[in-house]
C-alpha positions as CSV (number, residue, x, y, z in Angstrom):
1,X,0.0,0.0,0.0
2,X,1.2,3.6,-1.1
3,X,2.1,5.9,2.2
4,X,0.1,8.8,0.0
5,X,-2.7,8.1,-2.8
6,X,-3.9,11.0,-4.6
7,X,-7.1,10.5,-6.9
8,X,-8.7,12.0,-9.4
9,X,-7.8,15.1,-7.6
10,X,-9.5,18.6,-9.5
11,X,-9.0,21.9,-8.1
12,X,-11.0,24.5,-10.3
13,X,-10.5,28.4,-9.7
14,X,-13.5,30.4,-11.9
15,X,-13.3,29.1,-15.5
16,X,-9.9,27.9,-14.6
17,X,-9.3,24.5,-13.7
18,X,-6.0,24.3,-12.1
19,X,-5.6,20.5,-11.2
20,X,-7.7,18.2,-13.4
21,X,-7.9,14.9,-12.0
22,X,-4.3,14.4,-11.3
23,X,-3.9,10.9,-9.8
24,X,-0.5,8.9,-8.0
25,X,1.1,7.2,-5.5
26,X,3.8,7.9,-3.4
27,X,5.7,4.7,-1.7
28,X,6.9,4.6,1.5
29,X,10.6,5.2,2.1
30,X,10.8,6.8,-2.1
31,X,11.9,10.2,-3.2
32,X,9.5,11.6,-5.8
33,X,9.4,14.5,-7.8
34,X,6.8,16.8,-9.8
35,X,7.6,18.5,-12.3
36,X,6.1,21.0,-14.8
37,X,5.9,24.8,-16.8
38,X,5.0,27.6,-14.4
39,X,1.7,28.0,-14.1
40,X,0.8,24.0,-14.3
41,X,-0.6,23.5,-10.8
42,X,2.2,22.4,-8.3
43,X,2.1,24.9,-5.5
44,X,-2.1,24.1,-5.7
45,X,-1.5,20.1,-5.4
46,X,0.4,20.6,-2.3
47,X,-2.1,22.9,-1.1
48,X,-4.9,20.5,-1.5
49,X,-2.6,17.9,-0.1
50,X,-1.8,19.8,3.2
51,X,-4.9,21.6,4.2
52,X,-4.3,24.7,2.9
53,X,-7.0,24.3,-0.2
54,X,-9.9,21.7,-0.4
55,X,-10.5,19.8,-3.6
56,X,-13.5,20.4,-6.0
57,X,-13.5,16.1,-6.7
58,X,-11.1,13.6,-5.9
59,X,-9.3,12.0,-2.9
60,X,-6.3,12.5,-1.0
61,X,-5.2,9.4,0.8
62,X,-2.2,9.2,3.9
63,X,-1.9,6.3,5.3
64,X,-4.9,4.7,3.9
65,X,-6.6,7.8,6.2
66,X,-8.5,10.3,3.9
67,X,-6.9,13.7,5.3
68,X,-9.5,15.7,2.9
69,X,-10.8,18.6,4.8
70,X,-8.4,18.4,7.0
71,X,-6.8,21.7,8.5
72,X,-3.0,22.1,7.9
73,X,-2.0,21.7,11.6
74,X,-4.3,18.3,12.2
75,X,-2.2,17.2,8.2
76,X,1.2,18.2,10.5
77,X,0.1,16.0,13.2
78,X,-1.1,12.9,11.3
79,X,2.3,13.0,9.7
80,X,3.0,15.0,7.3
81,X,5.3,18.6,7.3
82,X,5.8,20.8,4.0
83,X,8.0,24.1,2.7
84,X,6.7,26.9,0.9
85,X,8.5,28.1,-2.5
86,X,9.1,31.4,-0.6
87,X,10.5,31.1,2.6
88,X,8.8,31.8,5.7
89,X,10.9,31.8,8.8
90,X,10.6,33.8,12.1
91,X,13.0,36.3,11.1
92,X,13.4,37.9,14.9
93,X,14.4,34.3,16.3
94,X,17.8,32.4,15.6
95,X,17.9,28.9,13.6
96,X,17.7,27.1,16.5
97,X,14.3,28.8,17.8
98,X,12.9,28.4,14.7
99,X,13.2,25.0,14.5
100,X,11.9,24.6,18.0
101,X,8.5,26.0,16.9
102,X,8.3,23.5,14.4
103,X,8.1,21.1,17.5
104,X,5.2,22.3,19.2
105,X,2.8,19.5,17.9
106,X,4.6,16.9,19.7
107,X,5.4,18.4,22.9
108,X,3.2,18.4,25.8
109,X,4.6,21.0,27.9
110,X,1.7,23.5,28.8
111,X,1.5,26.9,30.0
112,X,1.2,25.6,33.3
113,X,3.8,23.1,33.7
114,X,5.9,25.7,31.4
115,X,5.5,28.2,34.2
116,X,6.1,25.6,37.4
117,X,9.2,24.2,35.8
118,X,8.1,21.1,36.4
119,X,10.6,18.2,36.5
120,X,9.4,16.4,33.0
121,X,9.0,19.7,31.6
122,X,12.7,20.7,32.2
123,X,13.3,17.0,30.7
124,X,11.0,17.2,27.4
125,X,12.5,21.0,26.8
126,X,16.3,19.1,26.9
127,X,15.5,16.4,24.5
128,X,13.6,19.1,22.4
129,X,16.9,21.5,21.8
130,X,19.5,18.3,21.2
131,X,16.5,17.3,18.8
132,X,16.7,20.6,17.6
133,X,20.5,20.4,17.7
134,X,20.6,17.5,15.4
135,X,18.3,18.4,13.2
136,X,20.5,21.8,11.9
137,X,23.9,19.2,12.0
138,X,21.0,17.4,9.7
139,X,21.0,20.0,7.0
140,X,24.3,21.4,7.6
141,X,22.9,24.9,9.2
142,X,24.7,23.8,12.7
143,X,27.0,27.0,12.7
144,X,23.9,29.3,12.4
145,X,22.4,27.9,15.6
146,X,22.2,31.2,17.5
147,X,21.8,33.5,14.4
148,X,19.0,35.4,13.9
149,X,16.9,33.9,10.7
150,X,16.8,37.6,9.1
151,X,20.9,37.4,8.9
152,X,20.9,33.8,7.5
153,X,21.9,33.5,3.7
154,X,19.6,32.8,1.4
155,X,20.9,29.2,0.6
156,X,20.8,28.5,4.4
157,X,17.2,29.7,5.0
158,X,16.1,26.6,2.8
159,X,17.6,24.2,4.7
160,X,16.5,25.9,8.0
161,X,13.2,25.6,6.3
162,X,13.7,22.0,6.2
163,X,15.3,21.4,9.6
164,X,11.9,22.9,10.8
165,X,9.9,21.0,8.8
166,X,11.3,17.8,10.1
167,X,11.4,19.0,14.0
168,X,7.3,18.0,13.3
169,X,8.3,14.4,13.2
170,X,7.0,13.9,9.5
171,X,7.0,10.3,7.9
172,X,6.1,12.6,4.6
173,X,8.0,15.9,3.7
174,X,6.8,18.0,1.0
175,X,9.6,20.5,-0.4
176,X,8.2,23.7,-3.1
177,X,11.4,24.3,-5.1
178,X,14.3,23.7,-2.3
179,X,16.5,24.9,-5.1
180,X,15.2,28.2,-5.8
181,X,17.8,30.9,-5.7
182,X,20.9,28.4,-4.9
183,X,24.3,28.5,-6.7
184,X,25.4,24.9,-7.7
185,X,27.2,24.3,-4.5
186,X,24.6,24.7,-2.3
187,X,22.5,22.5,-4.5
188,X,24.5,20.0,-4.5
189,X,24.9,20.5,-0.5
190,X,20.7,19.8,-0.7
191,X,21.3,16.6,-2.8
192,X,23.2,15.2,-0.5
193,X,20.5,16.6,2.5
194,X,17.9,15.1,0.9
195,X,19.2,11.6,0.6
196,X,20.4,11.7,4.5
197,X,16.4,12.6,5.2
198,X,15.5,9.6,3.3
199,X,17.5,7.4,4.9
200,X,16.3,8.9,8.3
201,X,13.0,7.2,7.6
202,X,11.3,10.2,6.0
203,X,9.5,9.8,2.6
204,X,10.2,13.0,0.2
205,X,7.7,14.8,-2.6
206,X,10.0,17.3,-4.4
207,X,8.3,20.2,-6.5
208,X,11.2,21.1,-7.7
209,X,12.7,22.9,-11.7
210,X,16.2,22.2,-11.5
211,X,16.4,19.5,-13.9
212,X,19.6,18.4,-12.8
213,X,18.5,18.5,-8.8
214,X,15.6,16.5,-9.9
215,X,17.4,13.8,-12.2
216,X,19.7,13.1,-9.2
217,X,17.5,12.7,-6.4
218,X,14.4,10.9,-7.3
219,X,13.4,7.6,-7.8
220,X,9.6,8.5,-9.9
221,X,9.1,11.5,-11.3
222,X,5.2,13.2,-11.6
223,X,4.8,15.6,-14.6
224,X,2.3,18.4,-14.5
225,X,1.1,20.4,-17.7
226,X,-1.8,22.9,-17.4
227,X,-3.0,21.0,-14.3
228,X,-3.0,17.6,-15.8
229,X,-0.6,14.6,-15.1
230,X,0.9,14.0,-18.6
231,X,3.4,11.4,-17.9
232,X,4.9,9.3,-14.4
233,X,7.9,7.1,-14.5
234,X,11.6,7.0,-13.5
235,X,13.7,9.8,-14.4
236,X,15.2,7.9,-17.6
237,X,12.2,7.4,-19.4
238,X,11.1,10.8,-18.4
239,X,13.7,12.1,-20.0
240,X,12.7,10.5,-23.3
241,X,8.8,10.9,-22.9
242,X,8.1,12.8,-26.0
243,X,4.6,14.6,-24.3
244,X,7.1,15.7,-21.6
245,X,9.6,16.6,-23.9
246,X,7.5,19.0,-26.0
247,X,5.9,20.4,-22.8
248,X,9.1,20.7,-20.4
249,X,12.3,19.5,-21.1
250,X,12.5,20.4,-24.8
251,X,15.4,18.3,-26.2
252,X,15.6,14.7,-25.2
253,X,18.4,13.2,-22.7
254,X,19.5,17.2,-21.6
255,X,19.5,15.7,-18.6
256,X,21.9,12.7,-18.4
């Protein structure tokens, strides 16, 4: 059984449909991308996948749960954590707060107990900053532990991003265009984060339109034109799709 099914899924705005009855899976333990033109409906299917937008038709399946209709904190707490394309950190707290807010679905500490100090409080607050702690060694944003997010680099505010992301204890990650904005080092710096989050147990959707980023990293690769699914397959035969091709990649095997 898939860890996410998505069926049939149609998100219409006006006269515009934006996702027409896009349907896959995504396997547990996989990294898989979408891809697609600007304008073809990505940032809307993680939308309706997360909370933030409810479907016109279709099904959105996690877990073999329906999360349809969920609100995006109940999505976080059934499992599944996402980045936006434009990053949106707490730019008056340093790295290290910032991921500790994305925590604060899995900690019990109260007002209350917050206040006393009591003794499993002071405990569940120590596990939550070495958590926190590893999670920036994680995505290689250690050194900016006590910087203020509004003075961290461009580059390093995506992988902040995603070392909040993960301090929700996802089993499913959704990442809008990681890339966006990065040099090639720093790119290839995320390659090499994404794979370590995979082998931490953590199942990867990528919207992503660095070819080369994508070709790299993921195992299936989705394509989106003008809100339909046009083709699904590993990233070699994607490459030589000729619907994807004309649509996207516009000369077969640029990617290799």
């Amino acid at each position: 059984m898939s860890l996410l099914a998505i069926r049939d899924l149609t998100r219409r705005f006006g006269g515009l449909v934006a996702v027409d009855g896009v349907s896959f899976d995504v396997h547990e333990g996989t990294i898989k991308a979408v891809i697609g033109p600007n304008g073809a409906g990505k940032s809307t299917l993680f939308n309706l996948m997360t909370g933030f937008d409810r479907p016109d038709a279709g099904a959105v399946s996690f877990d073999g749960r329906d999360i349809v209709g969920m609100r995006p904190h109940k999505v976080v707490a059934a499992g599944i954590s996402r980045t936006f394309q434009n990053t949106q950190l707490f730019e008056e707290l340093t790295a290290l707060e910032n991921v500790l807010v994305g925590m604060h679905t899995r900690l019990r500490t109260g007002l209350v107990g917050g206040a006393l100090r009591m003794p499993w409080t002071v405990a569940e607050e120590r596990r939550a900053l070495e958590r926190a702690s590893y999670l920036l060694r994680l995505v290689g944003a250690e050194q900016y532990a006590q910087t203020h997010a509004a003075d961290i680099p461009h580059g390093m505010r995506r992988l902040l991003e995603i070392a909040r992301a993960l301090a929700a204890e996802p089993r499913l990650l959704l990442l809008d265009e990681p890339a966006a904005g990065l040099n090639n080092f720093e790119t290839q710096s995320l390659s090499k984060t994404l794979y370590k989050i995979r082998d931490e147990g953590v199942t990867l959707v990528v919207v992503e339109h660095d070819m080369g980023l994508v070709m790299e990293v993921s195992e299936e690769i989705v394509v989106i034109d003008q809100g339909r699914k046009i083709a699904e397959g590993p990233p070699l035969l994607i490459q030589k799709d000729a619907a994807v091709i004309e649509a996207y990649l516009g000369e077969e095997g640029a990617y290799v």
